[in-house]
N, C-alpha and C positions, 0 to 999 in steps of 0.2 A: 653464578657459579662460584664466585671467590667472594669473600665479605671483605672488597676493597671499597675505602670513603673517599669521596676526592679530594680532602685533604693530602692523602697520603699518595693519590695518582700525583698531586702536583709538586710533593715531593720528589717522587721516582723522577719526576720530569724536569725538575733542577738537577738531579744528579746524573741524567742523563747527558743533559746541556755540558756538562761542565766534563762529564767524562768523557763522550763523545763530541763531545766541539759542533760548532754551529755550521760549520759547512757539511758534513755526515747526516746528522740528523733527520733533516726529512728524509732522505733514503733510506734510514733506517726505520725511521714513523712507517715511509710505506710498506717496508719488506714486513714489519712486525705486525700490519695492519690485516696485509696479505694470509701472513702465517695464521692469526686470528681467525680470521675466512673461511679458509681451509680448516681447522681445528672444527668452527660450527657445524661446517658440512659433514664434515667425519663423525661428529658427532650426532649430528639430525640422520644421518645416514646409518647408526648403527641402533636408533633407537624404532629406526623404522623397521630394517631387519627383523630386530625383537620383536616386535608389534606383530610384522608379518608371520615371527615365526610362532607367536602365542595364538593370533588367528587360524594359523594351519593346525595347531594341534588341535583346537574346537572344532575345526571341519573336519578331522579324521577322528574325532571322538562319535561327532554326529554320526558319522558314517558308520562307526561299528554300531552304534545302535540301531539306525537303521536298520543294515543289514540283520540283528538277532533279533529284530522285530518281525523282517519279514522270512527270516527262517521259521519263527512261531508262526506266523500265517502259512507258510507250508505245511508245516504240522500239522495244525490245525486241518488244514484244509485237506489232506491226503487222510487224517485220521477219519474225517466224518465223510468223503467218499467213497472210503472201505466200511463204512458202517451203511449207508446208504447199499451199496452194493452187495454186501451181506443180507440184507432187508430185502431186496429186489429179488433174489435168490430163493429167499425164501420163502414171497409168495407165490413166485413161481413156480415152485416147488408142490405148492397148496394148491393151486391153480390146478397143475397139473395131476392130482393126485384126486382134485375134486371132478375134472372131467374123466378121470378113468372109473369112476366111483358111477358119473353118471350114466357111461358108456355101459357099463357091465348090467345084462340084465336084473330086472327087478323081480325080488320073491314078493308073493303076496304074504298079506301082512291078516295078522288074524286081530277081528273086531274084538276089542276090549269086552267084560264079560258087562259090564254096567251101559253098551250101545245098545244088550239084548233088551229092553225093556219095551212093554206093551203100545208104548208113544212111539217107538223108533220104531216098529213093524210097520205102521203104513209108511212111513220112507224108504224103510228095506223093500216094501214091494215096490218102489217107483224104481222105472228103468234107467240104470245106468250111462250117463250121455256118454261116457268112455264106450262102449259096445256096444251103443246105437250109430246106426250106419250112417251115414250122413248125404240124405238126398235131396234132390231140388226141391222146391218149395213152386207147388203151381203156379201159375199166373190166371188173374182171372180170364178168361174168356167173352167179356162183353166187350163192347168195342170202348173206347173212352175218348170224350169227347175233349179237342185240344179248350183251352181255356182263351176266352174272349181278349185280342185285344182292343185297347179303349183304341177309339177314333175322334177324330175334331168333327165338328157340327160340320154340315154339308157337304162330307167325304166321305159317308157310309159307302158300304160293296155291299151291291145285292147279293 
């Protein structure tokens, strides 16, 4: 703290001796030693204060950044929800517009003038599987024999 040599402490301490006399002395050694003491403390105490109060300001700087970090994540994130939700909207939209499209009867559609050619008449005479009715399919009528199953040696069924 002070640029004191002790040359110069064991001067103060002659002049002490002599000014305060040798019965006083060490009372005073201790009061001054005391005072000393205390001074450090005051001292270490004020530099901790500081400390603490330089740390708090870092921790509430933190904090505001934090915070306009996660206001940008708000942002963000309400921005591209209403964008999603707009989207969503809109194929529904589609959606709905394509089943009313499919709901609504059908006009018949007239064959392109290039499907008339001499090739596409025998498909044009094949019928229609849309206006063919749709009937069972007979069954044969013989009887059908179930399929053998295999047996072990000396368990055949007559």
């Amino acid at each position: 703290m002070f640029d004191i040599a002790f040359s110069e402490i064991m001067v103060i301490a002659v002049v002490a001796l002599i000014v305060i006399g040798p019965e006083k002395l060490p009372k005073t050694a201790r009061t001054l030693g005391h005072l000393y003491g205390r001074l450090r403390r005051y001292v270490t105490d004020v530099k901790a204060d500081i400390s603490r109060e330089m740390d708090l300001e870092e921790l509430r700087k933190l904090q505001r950044e934090v915070h306009s970090a996660a206001k940008e994540i708000e942002t963000s994130m309400t921005t591209t929800v209403s964008q999603i939700e707009s989207s969503v909207r809109t194929v529904e939209s589609e959606l709905s517009d394509a089943a009313a499209l499919a709901d609504a009867p059908a006009t018949p559609v007239e064959a392109p003038s290039y499907m008339e050619s001499p090739a596409n008449e025998a498909i044009a005479g094949a019928p229609n599987p849309d206006t063919v009715s749709q009937q069972p399919v007979p069954l044969p009528t013989q009887a059908v024999e179930p399929p053998r199953q295999a047996t072990l040696p000396g368990l055949e069924r007559p």
